[in-house]
C-alpha positions as CSV (number, residue, x, y, z in Angstrom):
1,X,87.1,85.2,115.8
2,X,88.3,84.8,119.0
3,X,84.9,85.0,119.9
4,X,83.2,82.5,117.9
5,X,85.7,79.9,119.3
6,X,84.7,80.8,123.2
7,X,87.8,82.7,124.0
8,X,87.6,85.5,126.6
9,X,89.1,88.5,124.8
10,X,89.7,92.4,125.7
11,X,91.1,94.9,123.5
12,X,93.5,97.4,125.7
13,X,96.5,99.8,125.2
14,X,96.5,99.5,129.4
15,X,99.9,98.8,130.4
16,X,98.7,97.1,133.4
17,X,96.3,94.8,131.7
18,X,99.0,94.0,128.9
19,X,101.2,92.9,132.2
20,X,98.5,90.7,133.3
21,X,97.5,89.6,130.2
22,X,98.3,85.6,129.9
23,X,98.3,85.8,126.4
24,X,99.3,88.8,123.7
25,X,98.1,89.0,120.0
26,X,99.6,92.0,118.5
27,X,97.9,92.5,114.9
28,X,98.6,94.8,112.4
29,X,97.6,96.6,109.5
30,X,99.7,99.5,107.5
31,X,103.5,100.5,107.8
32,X,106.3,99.6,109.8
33,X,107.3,102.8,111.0
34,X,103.4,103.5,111.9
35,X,102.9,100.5,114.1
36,X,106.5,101.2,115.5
37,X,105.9,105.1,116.8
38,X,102.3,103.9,117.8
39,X,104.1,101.2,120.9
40,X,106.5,104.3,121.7
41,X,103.6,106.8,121.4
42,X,101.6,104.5,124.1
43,X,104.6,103.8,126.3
44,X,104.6,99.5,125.5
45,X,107.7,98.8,124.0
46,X,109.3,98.2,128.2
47,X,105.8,97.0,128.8
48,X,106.2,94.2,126.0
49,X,109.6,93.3,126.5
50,X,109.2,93.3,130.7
51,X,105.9,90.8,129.8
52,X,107.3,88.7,126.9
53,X,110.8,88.9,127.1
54,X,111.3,88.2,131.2
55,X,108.2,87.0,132.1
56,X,107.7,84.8,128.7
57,X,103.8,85.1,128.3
58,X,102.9,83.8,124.9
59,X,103.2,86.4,122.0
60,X,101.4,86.1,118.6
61,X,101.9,88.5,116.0
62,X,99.7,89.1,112.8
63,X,101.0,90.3,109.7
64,X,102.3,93.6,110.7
65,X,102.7,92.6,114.6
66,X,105.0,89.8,113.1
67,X,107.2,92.1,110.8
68,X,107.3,94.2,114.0
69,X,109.1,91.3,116.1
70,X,112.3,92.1,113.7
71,X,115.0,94.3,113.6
72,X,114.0,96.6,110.8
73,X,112.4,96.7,107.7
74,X,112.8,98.3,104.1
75,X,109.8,100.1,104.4
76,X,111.1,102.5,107.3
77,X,113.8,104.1,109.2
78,X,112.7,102.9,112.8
79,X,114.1,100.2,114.6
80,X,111.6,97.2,115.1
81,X,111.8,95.1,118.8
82,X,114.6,92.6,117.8
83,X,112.8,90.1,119.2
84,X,113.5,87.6,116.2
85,X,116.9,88.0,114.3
86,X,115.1,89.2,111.1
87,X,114.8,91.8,108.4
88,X,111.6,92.4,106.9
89,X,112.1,93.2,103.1
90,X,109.9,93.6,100.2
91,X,108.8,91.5,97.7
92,X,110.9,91.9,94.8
93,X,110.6,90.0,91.3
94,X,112.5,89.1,88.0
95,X,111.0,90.1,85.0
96,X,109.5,86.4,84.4
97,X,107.3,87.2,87.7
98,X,105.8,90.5,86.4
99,X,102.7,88.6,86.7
100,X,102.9,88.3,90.1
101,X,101.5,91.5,91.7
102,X,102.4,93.4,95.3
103,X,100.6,93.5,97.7
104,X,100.7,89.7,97.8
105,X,97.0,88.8,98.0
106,X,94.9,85.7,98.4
107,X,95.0,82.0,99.5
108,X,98.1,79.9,100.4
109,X,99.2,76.7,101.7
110,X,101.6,77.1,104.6
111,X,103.9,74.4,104.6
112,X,105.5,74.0,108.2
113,X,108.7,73.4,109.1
114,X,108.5,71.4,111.8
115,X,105.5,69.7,114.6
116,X,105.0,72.8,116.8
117,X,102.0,73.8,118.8
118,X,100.4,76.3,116.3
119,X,100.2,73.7,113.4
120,X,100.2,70.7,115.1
121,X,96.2,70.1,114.6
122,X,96.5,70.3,110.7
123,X,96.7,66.9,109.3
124,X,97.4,68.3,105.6
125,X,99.0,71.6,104.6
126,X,96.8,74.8,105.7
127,X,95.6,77.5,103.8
128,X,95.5,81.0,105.3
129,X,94.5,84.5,103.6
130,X,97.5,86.7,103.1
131,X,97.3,90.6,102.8
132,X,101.1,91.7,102.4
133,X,103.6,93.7,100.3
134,X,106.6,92.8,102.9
135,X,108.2,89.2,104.1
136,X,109.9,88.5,107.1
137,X,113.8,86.9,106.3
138,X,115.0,85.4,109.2
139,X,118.7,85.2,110.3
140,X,118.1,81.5,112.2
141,X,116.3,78.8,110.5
142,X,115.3,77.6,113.5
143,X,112.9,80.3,114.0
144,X,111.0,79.4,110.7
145,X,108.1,78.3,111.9
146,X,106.3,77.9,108.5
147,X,106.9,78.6,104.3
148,X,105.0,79.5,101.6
149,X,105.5,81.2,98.3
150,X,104.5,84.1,96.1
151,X,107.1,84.3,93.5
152,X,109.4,82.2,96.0
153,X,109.6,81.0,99.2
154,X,109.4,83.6,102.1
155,X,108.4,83.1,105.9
156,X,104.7,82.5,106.7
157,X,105.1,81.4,110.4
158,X,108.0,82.4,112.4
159,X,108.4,81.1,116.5
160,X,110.9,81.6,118.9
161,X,110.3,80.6,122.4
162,X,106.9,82.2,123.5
163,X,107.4,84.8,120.5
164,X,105.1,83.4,117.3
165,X,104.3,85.4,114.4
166,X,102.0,84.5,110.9
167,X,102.6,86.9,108.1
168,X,99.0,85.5,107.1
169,X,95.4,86.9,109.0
170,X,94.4,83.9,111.1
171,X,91.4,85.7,111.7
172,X,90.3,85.9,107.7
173,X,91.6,82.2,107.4
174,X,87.9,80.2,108.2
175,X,88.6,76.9,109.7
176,X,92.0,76.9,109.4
177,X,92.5,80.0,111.0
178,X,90.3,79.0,113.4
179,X,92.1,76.2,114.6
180,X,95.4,77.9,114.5
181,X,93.9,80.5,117.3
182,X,92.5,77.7,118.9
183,X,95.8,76.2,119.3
184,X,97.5,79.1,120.3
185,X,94.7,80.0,122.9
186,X,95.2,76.6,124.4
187,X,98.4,77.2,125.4
């Protein structure tokens, strides 16, 4: 997707080219603990904190790479990067949402919380794919970045300084997700 909108992208594990990268997506797909031992396994957990923690390049994390920002999830033992005050949890329903089926997916608006630079393009409420069985809670509100619901409310968006996550794929999204990378490539 990246692509189709002109922007120059490279796929790497490199430590050196993630330290002179100007940008970072980190995506994700499967379990906390996976993603977790995978950044210890490939010696980037200094590497990402050196790069978006002291030097402050730009973060985005997708789905996974979002839930991976907190401090730990229910669905593991590890410890995430404590990047964002958070725990991820998982969905859980009353018995008057047994309809409502885990994983969580489909289409949803994103409803955000406030004018920042990932949404600030959309003039009504965005729809993005989602693909998820776990929801980021966050301890500050003022990292909430965006809100939608499955059941109830939970964190679509989060953003705290550079650091900006979507529990949603940007990348399955069409135009809006389109225009979301777009944003965040402009940066």
């Amino acid at each position: 997707m990246l692509k189709r909108i002109g922007v120059n992208a490279e796929i790497s594990d490199d430590p050196h080219k993630i330290m002179t990268a100007d940008k970072l997506i980190l995506p994700g797909i499967g379990a906390f603990d996976h993603g977790m031992e995978n950044l210890h396994r490939r010696g980037l957990i200094e590497v990402l904190n050196k790069h978006v923690l002291e030097h402050k390049c730009p973060i985005l994390g997708i789905c996974l790479g979002m839930q991976l920002f907190s401090n730990k999830s229910e669905e593991g033992q590890m410890e995430g990067l404590h990047w964002i005050p958070a725990m991820t949890k998982k969905f859980i329903f009353n018995d008057l949402d047994r309809k409502l089926k885990i994983p969580h997916m489909g289409w949803n608006i994103v409803i955000p919380k406030h004018k920042n630079t990932l949404f600030a393009e959309f003039d009504l409420p965005p729809r993005f794919y989602f693909v998820h069985s776990y929801h980021v809670c966050c301890e500050n509100k003022e990292d909430i970045l965006g809100l939608s619901i499955h059941g109830y409310e939970f964190v679509a968006a989060v953003q705290r300084d550079n650091i900006m996550g979507t529990q949603f794929h940007p990348e399955k999204s069409h135009r809006y997700g389109l225009q979301l990378l777009k944003s965040y490539a402009e940066l």
